[in-house]
KOLSE-47764 format. One line per field, with one value per residue: residue in one letter; chain; residue number from 1; x negated, z negated, y of N, C-alpha, C in turn. Coordinates in nm, 2 decimals. Layout:
! KOLSE-47764
resn	c(A_...);
chain	c(A_...);
resi	c(NUM_...);
npx	c(X_...);
npz	c(Z_...);
npy	c(Y_...);
capx	c(X_...);
capz	c(Z_...);
capy	c(Y_...);
cpx	c(X_...);
cpz	c(Z_...);
cpy	c(Y_...);
END
This chain:
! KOLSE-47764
resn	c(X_X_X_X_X_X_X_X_X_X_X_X_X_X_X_X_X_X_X_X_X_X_X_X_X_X_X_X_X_X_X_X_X_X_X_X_X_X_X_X_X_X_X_X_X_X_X_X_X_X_X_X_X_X_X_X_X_X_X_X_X_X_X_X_X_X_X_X_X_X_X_X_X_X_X_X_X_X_X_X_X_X_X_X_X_X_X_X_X_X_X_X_X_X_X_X_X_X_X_X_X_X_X_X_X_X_X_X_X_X_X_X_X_X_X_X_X_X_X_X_X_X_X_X_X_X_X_X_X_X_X_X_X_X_X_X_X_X_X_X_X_X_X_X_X_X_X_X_X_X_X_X_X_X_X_X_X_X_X_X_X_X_X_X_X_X_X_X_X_X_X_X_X_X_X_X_X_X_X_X_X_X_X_X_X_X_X_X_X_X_X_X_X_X_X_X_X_X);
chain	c(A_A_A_A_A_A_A_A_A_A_A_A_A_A_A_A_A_A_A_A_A_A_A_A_A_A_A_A_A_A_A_A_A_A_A_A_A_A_A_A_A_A_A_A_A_A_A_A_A_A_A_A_A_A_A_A_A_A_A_A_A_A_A_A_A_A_A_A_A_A_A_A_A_A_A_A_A_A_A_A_A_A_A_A_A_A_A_A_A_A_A_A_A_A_A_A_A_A_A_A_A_A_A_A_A_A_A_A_A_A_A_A_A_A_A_A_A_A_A_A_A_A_A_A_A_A_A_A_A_A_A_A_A_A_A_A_A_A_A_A_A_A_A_A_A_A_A_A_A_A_A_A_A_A_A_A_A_A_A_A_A_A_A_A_A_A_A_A_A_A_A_A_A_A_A_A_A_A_A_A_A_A_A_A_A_A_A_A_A_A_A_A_A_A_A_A_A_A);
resi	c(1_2_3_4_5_6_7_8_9_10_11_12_13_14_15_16_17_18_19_20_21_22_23_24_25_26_27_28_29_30_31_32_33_34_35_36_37_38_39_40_41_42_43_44_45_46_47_48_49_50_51_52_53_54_55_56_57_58_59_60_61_62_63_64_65_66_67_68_69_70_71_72_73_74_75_76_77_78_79_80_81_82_83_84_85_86_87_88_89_90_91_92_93_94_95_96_97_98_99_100_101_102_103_104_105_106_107_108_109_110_111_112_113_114_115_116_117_118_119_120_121_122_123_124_125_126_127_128_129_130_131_132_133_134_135_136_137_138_139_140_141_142_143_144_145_146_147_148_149_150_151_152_153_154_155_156_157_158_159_160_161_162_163_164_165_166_167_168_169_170_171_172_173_174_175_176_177_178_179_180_181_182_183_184_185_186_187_188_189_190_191_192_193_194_195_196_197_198);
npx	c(-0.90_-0.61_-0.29_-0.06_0.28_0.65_0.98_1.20_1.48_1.56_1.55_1.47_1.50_1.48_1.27_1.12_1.18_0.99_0.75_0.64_0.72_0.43_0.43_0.39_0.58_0.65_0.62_0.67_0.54_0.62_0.55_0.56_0.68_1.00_1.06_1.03_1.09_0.90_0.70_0.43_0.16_0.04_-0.28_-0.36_-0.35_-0.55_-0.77_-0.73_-0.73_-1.01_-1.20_-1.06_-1.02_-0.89_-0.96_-0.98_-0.82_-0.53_-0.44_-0.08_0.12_0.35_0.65_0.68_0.50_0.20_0.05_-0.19_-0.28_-0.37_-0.16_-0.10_-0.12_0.03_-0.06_0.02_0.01_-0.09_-0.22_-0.33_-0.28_-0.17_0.12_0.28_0.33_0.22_0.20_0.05_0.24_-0.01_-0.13_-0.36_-0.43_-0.39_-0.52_-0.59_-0.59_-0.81_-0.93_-1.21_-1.46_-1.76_-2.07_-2.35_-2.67_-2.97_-3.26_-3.37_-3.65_-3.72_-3.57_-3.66_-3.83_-3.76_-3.64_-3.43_-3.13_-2.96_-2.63_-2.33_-2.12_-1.85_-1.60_-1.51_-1.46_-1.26_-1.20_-1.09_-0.99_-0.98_-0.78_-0.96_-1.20_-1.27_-1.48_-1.59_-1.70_-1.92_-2.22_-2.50_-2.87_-3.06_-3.33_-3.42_-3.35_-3.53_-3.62_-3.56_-3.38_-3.25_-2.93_-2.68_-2.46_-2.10_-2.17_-2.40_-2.34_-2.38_-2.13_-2.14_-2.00_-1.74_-1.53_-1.45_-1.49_-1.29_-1.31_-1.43_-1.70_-1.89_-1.93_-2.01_-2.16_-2.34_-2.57_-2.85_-2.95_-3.00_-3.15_-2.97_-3.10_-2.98_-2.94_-3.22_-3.35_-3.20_-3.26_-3.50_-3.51_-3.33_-3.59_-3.82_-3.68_-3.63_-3.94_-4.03_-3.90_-3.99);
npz	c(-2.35_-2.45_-2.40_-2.56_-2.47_-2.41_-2.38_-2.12_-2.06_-1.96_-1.61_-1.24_-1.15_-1.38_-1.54_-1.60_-1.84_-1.98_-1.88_-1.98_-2.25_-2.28_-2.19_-1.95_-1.68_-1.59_-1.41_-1.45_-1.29_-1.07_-1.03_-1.26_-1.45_-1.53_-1.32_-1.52_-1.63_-1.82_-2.04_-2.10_-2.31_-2.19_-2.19_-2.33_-2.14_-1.95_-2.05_-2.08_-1.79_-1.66_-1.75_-1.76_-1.45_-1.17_-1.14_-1.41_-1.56_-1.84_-2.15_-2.17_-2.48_-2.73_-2.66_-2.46_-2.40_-2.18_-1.95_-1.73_-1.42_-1.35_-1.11_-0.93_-0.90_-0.93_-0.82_-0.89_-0.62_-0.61_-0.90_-0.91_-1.13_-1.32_-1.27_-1.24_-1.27_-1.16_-1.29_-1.20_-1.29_-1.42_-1.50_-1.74_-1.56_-1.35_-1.00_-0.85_-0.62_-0.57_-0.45_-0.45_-0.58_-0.38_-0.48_-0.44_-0.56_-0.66_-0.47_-0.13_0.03_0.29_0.27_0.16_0.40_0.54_0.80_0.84_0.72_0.44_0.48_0.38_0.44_0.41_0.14_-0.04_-0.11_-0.09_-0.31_-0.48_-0.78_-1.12_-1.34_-1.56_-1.47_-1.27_-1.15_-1.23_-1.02_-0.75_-0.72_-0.51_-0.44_-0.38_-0.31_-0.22_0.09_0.28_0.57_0.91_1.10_0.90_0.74_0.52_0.46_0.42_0.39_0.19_-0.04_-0.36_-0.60_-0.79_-0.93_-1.06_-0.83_-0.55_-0.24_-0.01_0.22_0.56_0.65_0.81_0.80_0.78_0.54_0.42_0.61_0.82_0.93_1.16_1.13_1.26_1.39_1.26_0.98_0.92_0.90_0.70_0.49_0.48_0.42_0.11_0.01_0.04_-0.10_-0.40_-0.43_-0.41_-0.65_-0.85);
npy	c(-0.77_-0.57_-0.41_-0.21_-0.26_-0.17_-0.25_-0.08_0.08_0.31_0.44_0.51_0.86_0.96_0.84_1.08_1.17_1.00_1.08_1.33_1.29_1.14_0.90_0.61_0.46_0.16_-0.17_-0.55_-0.83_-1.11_-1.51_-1.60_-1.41_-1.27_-0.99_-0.67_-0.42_-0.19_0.02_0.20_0.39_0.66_0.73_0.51_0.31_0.49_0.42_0.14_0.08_0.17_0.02_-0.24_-0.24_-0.34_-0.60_-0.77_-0.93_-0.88_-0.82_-0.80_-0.65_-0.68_-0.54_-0.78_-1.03_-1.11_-1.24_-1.03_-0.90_-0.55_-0.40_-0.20_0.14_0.42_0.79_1.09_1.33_1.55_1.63_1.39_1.28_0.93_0.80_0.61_0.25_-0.10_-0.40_-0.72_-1.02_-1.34_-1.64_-1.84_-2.08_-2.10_-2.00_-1.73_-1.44_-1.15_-0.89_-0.77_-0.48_-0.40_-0.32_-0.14_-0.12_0.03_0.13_0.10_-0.01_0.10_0.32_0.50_0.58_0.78_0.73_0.54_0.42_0.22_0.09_-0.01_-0.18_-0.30_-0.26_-0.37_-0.75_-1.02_-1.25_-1.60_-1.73_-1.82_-1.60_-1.54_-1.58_-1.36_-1.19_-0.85_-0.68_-0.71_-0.68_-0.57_-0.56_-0.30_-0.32_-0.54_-0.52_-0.52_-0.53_-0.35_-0.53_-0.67_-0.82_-0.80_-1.08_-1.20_-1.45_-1.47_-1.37_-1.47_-1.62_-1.80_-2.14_-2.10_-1.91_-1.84_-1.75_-1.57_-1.44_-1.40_-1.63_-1.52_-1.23_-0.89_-0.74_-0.56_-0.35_-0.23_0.08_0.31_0.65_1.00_1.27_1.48_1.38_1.32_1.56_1.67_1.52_1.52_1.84_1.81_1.69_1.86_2.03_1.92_1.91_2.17_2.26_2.07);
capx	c(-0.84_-0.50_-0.23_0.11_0.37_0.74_1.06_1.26_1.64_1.56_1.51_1.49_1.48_1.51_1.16_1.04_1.17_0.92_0.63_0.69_0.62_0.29_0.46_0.41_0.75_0.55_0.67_0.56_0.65_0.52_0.63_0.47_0.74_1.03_1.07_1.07_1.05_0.84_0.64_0.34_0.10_-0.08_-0.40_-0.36_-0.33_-0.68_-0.89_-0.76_-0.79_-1.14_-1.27_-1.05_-0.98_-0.78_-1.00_-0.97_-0.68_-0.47_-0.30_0.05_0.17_0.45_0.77_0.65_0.39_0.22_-0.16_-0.13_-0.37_-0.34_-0.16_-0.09_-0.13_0.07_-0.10_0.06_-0.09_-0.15_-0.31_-0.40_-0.26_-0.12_0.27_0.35_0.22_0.28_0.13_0.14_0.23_-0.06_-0.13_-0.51_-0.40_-0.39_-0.59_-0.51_-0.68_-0.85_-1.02_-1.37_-1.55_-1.91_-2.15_-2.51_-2.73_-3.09_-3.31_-3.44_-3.79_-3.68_-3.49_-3.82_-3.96_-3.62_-3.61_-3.38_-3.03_-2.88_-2.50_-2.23_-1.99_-1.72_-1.62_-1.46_-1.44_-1.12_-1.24_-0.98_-1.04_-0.84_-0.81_-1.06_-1.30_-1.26_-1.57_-1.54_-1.78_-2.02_-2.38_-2.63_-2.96_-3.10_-3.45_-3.46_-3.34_-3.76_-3.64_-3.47_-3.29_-3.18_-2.81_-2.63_-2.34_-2.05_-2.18_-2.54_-2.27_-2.36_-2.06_-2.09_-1.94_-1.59_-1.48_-1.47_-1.51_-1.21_-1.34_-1.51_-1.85_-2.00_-1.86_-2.11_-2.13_-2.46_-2.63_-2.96_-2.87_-3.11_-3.10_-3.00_-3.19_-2.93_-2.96_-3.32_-3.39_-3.12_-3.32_-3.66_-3.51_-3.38_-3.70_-3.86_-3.64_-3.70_-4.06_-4.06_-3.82_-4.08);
capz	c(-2.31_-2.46_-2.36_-2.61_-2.39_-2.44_-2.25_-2.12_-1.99_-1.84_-1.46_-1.16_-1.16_-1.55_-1.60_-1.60_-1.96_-2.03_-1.87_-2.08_-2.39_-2.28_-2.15_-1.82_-1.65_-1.54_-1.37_-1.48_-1.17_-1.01_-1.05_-1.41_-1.54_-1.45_-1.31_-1.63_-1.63_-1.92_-1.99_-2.21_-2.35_-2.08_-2.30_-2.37_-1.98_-1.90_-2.11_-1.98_-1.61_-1.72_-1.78_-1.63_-1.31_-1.04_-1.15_-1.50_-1.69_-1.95_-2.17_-2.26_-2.59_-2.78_-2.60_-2.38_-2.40_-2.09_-1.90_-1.59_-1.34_-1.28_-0.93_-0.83_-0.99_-0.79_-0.85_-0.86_-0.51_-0.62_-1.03_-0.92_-1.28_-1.32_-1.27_-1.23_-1.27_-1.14_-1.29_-1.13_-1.42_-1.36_-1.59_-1.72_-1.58_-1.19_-0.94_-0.79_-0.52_-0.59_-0.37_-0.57_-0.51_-0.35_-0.59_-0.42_-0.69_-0.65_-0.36_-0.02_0.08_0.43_0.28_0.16_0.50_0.60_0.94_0.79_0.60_0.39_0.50_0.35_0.57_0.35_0.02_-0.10_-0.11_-0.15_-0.39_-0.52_-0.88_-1.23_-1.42_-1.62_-1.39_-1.15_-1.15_-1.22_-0.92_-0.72_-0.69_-0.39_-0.47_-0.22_-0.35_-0.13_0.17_0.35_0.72_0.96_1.14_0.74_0.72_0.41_0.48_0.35_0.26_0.14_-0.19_-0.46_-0.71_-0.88_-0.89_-1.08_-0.81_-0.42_-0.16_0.05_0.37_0.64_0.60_0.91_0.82_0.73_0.42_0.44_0.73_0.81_1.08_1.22_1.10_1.35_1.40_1.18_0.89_0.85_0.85_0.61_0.39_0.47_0.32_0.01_-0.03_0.02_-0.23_-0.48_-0.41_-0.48_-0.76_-0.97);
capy	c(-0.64_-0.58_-0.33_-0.26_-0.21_-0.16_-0.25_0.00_0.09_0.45_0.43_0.60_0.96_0.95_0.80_1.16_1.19_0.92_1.11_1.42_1.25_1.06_0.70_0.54_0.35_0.04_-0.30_-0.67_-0.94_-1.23_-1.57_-1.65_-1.31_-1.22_-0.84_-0.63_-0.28_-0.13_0.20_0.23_0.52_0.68_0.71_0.37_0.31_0.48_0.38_0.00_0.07_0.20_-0.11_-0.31_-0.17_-0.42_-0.72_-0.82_-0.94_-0.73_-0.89_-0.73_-0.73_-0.54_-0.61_-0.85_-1.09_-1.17_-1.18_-1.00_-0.75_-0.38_-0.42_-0.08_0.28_0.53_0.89_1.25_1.39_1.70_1.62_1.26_1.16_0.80_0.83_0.50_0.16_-0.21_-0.53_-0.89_-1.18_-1.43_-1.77_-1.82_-2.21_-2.09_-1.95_-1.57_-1.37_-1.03_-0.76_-0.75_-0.39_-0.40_-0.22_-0.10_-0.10_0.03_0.18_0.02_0.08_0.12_0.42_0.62_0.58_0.85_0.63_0.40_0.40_0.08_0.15_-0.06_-0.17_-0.36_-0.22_-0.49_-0.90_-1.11_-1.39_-1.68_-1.81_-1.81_-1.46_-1.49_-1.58_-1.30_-1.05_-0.71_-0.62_-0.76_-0.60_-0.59_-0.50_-0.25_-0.33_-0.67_-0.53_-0.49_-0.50_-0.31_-0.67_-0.74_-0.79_-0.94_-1.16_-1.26_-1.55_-1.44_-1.33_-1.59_-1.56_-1.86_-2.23_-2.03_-1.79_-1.88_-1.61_-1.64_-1.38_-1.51_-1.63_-1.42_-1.11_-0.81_-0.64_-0.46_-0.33_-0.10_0.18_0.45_0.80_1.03_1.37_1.59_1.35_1.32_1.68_1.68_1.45_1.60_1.95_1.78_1.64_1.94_2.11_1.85_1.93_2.28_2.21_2.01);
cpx	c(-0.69_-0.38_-0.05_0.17_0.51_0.86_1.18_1.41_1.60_1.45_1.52_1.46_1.44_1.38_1.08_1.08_1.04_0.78_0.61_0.69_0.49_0.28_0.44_0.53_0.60_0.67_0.65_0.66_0.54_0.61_0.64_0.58_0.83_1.07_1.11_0.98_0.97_0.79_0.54_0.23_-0.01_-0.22_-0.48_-0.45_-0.46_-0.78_-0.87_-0.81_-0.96_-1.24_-1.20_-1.02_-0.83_-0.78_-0.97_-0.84_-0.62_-0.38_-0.22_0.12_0.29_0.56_0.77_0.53_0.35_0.09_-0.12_-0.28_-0.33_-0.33_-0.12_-0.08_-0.07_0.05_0.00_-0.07_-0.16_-0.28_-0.38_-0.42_-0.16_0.04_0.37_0.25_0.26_0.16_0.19_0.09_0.08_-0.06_-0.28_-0.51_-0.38_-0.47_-0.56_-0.66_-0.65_-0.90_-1.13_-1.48_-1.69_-1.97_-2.33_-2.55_-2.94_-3.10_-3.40_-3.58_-3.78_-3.63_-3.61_-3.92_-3.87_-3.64_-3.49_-3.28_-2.89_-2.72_-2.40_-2.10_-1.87_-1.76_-1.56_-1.45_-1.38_-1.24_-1.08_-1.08_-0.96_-0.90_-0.92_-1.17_-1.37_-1.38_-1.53_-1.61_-1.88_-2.12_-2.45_-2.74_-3.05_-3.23_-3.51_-3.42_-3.43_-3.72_-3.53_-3.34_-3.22_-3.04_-2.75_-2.46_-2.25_-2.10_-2.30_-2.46_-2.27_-2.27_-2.04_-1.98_-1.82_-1.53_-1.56_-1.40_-1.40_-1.25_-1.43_-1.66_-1.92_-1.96_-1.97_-2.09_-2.24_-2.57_-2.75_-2.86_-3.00_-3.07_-3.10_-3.09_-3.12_-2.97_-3.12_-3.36_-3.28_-3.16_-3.46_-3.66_-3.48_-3.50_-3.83_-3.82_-3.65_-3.84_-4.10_-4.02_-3.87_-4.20);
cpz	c(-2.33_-2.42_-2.42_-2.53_-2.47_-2.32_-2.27_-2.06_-1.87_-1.71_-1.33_-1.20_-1.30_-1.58_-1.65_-1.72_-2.05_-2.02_-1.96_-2.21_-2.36_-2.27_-1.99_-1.77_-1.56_-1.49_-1.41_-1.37_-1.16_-1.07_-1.19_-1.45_-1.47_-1.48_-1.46_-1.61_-1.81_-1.93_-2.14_-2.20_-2.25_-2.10_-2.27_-2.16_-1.93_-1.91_-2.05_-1.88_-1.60_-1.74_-1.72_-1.46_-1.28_-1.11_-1.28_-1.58_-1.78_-2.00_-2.29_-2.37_-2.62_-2.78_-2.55_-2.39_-2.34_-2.03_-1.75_-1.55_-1.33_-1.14_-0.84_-0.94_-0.84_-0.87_-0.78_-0.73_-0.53_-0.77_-0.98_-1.05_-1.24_-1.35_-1.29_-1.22_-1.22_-1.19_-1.23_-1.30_-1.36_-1.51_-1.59_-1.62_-1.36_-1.16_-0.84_-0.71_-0.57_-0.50_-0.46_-0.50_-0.50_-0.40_-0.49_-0.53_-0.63_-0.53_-0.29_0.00_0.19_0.40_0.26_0.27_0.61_0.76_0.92_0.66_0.59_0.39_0.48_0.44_0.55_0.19_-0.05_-0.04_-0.16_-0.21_-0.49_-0.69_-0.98_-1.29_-1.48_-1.58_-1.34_-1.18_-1.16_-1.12_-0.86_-0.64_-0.62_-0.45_-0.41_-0.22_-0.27_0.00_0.26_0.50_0.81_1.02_1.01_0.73_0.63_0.45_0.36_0.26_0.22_-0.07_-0.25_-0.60_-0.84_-0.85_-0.93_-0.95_-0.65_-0.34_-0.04_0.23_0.40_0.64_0.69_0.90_0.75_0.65_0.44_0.57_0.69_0.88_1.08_1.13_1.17_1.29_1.29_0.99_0.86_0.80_0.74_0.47_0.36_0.40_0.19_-0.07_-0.07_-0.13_-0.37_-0.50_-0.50_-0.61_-0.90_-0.98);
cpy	c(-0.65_-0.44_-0.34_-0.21_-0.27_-0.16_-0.11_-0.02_0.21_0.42_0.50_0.72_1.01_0.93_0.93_1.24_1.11_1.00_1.18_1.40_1.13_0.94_0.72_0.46_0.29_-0.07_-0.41_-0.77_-1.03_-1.38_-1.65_-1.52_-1.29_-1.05_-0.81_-0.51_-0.26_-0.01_0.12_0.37_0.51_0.68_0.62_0.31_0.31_0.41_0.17_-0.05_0.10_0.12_-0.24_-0.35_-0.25_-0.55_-0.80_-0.80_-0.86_-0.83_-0.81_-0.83_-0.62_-0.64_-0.74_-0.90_-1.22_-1.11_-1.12_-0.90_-0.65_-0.42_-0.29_0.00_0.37_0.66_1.03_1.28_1.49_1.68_1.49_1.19_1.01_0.85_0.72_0.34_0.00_-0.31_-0.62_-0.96_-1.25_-1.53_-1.79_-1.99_-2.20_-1.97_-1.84_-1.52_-1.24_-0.99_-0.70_-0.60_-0.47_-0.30_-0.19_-0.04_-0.01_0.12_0.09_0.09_0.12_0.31_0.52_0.69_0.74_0.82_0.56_0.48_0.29_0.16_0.00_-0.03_-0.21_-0.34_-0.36_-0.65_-0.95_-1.23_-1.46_-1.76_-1.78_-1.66_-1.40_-1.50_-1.46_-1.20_-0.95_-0.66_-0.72_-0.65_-0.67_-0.52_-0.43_-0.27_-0.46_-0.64_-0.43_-0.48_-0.43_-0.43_-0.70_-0.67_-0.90_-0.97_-1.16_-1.36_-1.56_-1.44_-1.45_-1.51_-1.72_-1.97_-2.19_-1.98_-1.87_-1.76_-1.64_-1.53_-1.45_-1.51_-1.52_-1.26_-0.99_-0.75_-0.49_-0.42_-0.20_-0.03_0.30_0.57_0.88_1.16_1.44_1.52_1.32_1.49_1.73_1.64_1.51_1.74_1.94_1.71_1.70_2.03_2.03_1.88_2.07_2.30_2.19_2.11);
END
């Protein structure tokens, strides 16, 4: 995943000549680069973050050439466009901590019975390992989780002898939970309306 980027001079208030033609004012730091402002094509930008979100590498070329992560996107409040951007430097030769989303994949059978709903309780898991290791997600499969008592742990998460899970092993990711009275008949009318639907 590559990303041309370009160094810049214009700063501060100024960058918003940059927006205006279709650049980003970006950062690159850490202790592998030092601080260097840059900007590159917003475009360019999405379609990176797009694939590689938070988790996987980018490696800047152009001006600068240097492997780093998407470390912050600061969004317009109002459009929620990308305005600004911060990478961290990293080295494929050392080992960096990420915040890895939790993916629910599938449907529980518990959930069919509308008694029962699989409720994710931690979106994300810090894991330590080198760049190119790092997962872009880790997926639960709600297809194995058969009993109400069924709770997946931290450390139930097999990621692999690469990549070591640095939260605490007892810590809950996935949980059942009851359904109260407003949510099942909530369920029981779209199920109905699905019904009449077909």
């Amino acid at each position: 995943m590559k990303l041309s980027v370009k160094k810049r001079e214009i700063l501060g208030k100024k960058v918003s000549t940059l927006r205006r033609q279709g650049l980003i004012p970006a950062v690159v730091y850490g202790k592998h680069c030092d601080a260097t402002s840059i900007a590159c094509l917003k475009n360019d930008l999405l379609k990176v973050y797009r694939t590689a979100w938070y988790t996987t590498p980018v490696e800047l070329t152009g001006d600068l050439d240097q492997l780093a992560l998407i470390y912050n996107l600061q969004l317009n409040p109002i459009s929620d466009e990308i305005i600004a951007a911060d990478f961290l430097a990293v080295s494929k030769t050392e080992k960096v901590k990420a915040n890895i989303p939790v993916v629910l994949k599938g449907e529980s059978p518990l959930e069919k019975l509308n008694e029962w709903r699989v409720q994710l309780v931690r979106n994300t898991v810090q894991v330590e390992s080198f760049p190119q290791d790092i997962p872009s997600q880790i997926e639960i499969d709600l297809a194995t989780i058969t009993s109400i008592e069924q709770v997946v742990f931290v450390r139930d998460l097999n990621l692999g002898d690469k990549v070591a899970i640095m939260d605490d092993a007892n810590l809950p990711v996935v949980t059942v939970v009851s359904l109260d009275e407003d949510e099942k008949q909530t369920s029981d009318e779209e199920a109905t309306a699905t019904t009449t639907t077909d």
